[in-house]
C-alpha positions in Angstrom: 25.1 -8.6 9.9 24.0 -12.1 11.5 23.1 -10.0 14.4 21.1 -6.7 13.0 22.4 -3.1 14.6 20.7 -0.2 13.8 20.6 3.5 14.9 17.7 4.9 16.5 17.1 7.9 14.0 18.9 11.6 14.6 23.0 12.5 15.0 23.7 16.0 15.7 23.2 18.4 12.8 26.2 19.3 10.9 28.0 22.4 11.8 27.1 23.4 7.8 23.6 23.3 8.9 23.2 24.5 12.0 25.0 27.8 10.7 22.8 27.0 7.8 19.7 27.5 10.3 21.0 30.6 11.6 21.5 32.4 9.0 18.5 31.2 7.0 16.0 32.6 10.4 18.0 35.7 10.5 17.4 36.3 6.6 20.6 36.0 5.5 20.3 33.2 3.6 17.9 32.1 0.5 15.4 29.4 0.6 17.2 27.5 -2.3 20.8 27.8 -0.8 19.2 26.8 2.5 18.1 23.5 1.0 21.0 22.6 -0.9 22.4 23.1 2.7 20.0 20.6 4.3 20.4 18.6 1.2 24.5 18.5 1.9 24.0 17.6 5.1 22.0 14.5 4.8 24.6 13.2 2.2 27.1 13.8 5.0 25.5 11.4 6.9 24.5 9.1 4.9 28.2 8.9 3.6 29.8 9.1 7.2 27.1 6.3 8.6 28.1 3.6 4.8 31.4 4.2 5.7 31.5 2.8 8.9 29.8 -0.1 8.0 26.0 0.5 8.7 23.9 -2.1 7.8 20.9 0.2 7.9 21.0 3.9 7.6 18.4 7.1 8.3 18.9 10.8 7.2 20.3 11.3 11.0 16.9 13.4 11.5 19.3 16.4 9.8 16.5 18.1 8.2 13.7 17.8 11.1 13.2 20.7 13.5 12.9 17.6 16.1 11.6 14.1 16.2 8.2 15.1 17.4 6.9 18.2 16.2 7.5 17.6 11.8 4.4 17.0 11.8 3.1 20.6 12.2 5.6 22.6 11.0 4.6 25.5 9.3 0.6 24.6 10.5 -1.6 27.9 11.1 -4.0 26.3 13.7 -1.4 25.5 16.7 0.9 27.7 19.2 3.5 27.1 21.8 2.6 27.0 25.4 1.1 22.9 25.2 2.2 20.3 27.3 5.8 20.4 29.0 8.5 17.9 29.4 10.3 17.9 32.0 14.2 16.6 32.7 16.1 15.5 35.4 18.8 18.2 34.8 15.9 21.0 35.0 15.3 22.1 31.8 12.1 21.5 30.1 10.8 21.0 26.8 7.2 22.2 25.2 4.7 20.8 22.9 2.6 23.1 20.7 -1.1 23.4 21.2 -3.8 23.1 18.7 -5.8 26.4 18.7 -8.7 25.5 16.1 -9.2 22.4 14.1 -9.5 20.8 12.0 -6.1 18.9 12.9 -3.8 17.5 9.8 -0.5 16.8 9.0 1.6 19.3 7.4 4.4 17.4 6.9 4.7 13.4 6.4 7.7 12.1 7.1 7.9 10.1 4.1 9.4 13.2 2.4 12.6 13.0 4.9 12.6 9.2 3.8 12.6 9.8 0.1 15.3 12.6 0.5 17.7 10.3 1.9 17.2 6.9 -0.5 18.7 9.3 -3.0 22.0 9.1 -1.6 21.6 5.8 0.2 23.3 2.4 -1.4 22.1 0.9 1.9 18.0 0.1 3.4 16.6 3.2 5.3 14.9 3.1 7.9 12.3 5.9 9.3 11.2 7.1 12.3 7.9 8.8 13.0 6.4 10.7 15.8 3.7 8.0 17.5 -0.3 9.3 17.6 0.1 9.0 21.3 2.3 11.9 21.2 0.5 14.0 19.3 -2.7 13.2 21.0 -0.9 15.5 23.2 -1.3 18.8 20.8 -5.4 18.9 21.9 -5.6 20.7 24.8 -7.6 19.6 28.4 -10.4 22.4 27.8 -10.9 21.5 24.5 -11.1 23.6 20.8 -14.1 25.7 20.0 -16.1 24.0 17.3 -13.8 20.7 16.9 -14.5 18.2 19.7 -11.5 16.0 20.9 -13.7 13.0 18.9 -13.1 14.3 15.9 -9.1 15.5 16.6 -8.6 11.6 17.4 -10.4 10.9 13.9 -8.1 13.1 12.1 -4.9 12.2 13.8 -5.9 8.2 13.4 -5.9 8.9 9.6 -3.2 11.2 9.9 -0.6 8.8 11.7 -2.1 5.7 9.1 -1.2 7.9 6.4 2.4 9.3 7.5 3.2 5.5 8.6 1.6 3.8 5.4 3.3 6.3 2.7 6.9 5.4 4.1 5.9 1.5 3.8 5.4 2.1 0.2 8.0 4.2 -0.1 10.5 1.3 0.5 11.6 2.3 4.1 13.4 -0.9 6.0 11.7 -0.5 9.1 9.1 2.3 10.1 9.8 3.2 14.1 7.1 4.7 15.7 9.4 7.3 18.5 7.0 6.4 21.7 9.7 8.1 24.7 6.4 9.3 26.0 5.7 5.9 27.7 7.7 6.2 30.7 7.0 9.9 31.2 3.3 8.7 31.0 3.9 6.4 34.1 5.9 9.1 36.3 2.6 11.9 35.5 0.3 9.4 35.8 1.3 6.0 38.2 -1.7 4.2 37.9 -0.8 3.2 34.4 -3.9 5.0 33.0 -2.5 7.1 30.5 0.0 4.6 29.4 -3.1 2.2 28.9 -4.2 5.2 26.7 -1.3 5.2 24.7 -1.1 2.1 24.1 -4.7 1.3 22.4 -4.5 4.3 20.7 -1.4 3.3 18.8 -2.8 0.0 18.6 -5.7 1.7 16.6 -3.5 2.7 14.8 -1.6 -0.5 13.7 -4.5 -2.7 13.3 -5.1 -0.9 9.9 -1.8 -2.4 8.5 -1.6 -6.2 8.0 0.6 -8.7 9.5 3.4 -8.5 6.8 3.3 -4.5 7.2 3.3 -4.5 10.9 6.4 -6.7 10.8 7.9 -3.8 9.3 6.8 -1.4 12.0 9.1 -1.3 15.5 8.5 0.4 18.3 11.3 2.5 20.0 11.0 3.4 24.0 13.6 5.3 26.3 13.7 7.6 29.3 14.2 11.0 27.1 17.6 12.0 25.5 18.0 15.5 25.8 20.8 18.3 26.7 23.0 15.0 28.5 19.4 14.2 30.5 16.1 12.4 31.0 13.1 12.6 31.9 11.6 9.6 33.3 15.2 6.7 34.1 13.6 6.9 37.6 10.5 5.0 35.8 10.8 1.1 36.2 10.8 -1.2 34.0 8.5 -3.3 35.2 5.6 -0.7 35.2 6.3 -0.4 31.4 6.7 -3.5 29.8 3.7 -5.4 29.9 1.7 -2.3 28.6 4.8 -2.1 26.2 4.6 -5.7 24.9 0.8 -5.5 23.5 1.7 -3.0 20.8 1.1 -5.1 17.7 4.6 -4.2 16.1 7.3 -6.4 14.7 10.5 -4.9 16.8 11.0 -2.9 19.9 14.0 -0.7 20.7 15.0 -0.5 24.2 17.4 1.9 26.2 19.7 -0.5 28.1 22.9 0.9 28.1 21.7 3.7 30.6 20.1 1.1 33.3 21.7 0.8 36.9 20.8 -3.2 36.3 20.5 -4.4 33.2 20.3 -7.9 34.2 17.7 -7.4 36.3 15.6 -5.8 32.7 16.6 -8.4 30.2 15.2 -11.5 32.9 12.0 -9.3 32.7 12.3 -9.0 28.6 12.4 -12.7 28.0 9.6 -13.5 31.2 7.4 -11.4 29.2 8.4 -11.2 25.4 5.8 -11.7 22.7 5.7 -15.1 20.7 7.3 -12.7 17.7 9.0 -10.1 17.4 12.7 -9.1 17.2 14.4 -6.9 20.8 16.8 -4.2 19.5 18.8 -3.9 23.0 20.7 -0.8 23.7 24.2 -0.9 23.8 25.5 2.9 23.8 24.4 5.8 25.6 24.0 8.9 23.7 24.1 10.7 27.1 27.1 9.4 28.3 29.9 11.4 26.5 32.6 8.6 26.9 33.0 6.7 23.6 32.3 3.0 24.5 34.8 0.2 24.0 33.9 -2.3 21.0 34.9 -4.6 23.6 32.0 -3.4 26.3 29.7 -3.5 23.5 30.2 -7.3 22.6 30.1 -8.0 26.4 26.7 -6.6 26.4 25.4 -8.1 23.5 26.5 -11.3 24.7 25.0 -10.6 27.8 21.4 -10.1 26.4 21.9 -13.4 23.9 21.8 -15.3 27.7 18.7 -14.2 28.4 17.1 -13.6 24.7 17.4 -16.4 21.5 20.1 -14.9 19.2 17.9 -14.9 16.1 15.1 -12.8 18.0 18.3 -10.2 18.9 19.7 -7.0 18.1 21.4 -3.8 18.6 20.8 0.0 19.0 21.8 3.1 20.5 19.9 4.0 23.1 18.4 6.4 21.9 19.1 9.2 19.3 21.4 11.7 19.5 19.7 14.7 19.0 16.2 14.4 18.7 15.9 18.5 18.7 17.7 20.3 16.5 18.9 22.4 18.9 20.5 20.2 21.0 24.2 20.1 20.9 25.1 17.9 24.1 26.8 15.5 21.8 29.4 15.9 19.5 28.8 14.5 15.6 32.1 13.1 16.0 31.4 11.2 19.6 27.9 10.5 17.7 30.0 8.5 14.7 32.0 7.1 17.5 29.7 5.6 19.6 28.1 4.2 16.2 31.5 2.8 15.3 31.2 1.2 18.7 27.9 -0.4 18.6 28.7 -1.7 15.1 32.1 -3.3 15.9 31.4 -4.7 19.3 28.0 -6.6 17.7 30.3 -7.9 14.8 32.7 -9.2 17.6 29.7 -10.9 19.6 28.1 -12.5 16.5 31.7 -14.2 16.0 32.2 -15.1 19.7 28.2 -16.8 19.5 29.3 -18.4 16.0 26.2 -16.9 14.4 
């Protein structure tokens, strides 16, 4: 596409595998049927997202327990009861905690990457859990016999490694998942921890070279979770200029869900980088009315006023269901909305001649 659209990461998990789940934590069901269920259902997607005409496809996070914890699933040295995040709506979501160190990486997600580019005739992209976030695991009064210097150590190499093993594995783009930077600013409003998150990913990136960090893109929202948010109250303002400095090669923004878009996309171009490509969202995974291909071109055309066309593109907001568990959205409103974003950029690349 002259004007690139891509999905953010997760769709809701078929109903094959979330029955799949079930019955696999209940016992009922064997360790090989249960992966040639999660196998199945990553083919679904795959297939469902080619048909429609995605230039760029992901695994639809089907096999991930969510978009933040992969990383220690099935690790010994951490329990629940770490830090909280709270929605709008009420409900809350929990970290894990790291109980002893030292701190690795149980699973990297290049393994979800490689699973899918067997059934994809399209790129893949990937979408990993930033080291900001999981800076968040090591708790405030700190692990017996493993300081928080050497955590930070570990998870550096850690996040180099998940990041630098889908590179090689041939992933499209690599997006680091960062919906922690908004949250930062309502906890903290002097922009301290955000400052925090930000060098630390930086630390991060500057271990990758120019033509690798091109490859890397940054993805930011308010929280998508149960049809809520945690932090659209947050303005954009506060976050962009701490959001700009991260040495990537695209960001993904929510814009879909903002009460004035205009108002955001004067601040984008005031303040965007001398490279980099803005992925603008266009649909609103917590909305549960389908949008219009037709409202979609109008806000892509919208954003090409205030951004240049070759430095543009589209997303969802943000993904669907970035916890497994979460079944706010249909996978058939998720295809949908896809379908949506897709057609109306395809109708605003014609109307710009581009």
């Amino acid at each position: 596409m002259s004007i690139p659209s891509e999905l953010i990461g997760s769709v809701p998990r078929s109903p094959e595998l979330l029955s799949a789940i079930a019955e696999h934590g209940a016992g009922r069901l064997s360790a090989a049927a249960f992966a040639e269920a999660r196998q199945r259902a990553v083919q679904d997607t795959i297939a469902q997202l080619e048909a429609l005409g995605s230039p760029v496809v992901t695994d639809g996070d089907q096999t991930k327990p969510s978009a933040y914890t992969y990383p220690v699933v099935g690790a010994d040295n951490v329990s629940p009861g770490g830090v909280v995040l709270p929605f709008a709506d009420g409900h809350q979501r929990q970290l894990p905690v790291l109980t002893s160190g030292p701190f690795r990486y149980q699973v990297h997600a290049e393994q979800y990457l490689r699973a899918a580019q067997k059934f994809a005739t399209v790129p893949v992209k990937q979408s990993v859990v930033s080291p900001s976030l999981l800076s968040l695991l090591y708790p405030p009064a700190g692990v017996s016999g493993y300081s928080h210097t050497q955590y930070m150590e570990d998870l550096i190499a850690g996040a180099e490694a998940d990041i630098r093993g889908c590179l090689d594995a041939g992933a499209h783009v690599v997006q680091l998942e960062l919906t922690e930077a908004r949250l930062a600013l309502k906890l903290d409003p002097s922009g301290g921890v955000l400052h925090e998150f930000v060098e630390l990913n930086n630390m991060v990136l500057a271990r990758f070279g120019a033509a690798e960090r091109a490859r890397i893109g940054v993805h930011t929202d308010p929280g998508a979770d149960q049809g809520s948010t945690h932090s659209l109250d947050i303005d954009y303002a506060e976050l962009l200029p701490e959001l700009f400095r991260l040495t990537v090669g695209s960001f993904y923004l929510s814009l879909a869900n903002e009460a004035d878009p205009e108002r955001v996309l004067r601040m984008v171009a005031d303040q965007l980088p001398s490279e980099g490509r803005v992925f603008v969202g266009v649909t609103d995974p917590n909305d549960p009315v389908v949008e219009s291909a037709e409202q979609v071109r109008d806000r892509v055309l919208n954003a090409a006023r205030h951004l240049p066309v070759e430095r543009l593109g589209t997303c969802d907001d943000s993904g669907f269901a970035s916890f497994a568990d979460d079944l706010s959205v249909s996978r058939e409103t998720a295809f949908a909305k896809i379908r949506a974003r897709l057609e109306g950029t395809a109708l605003a690349a014609e109307a710009l001649g581009v």
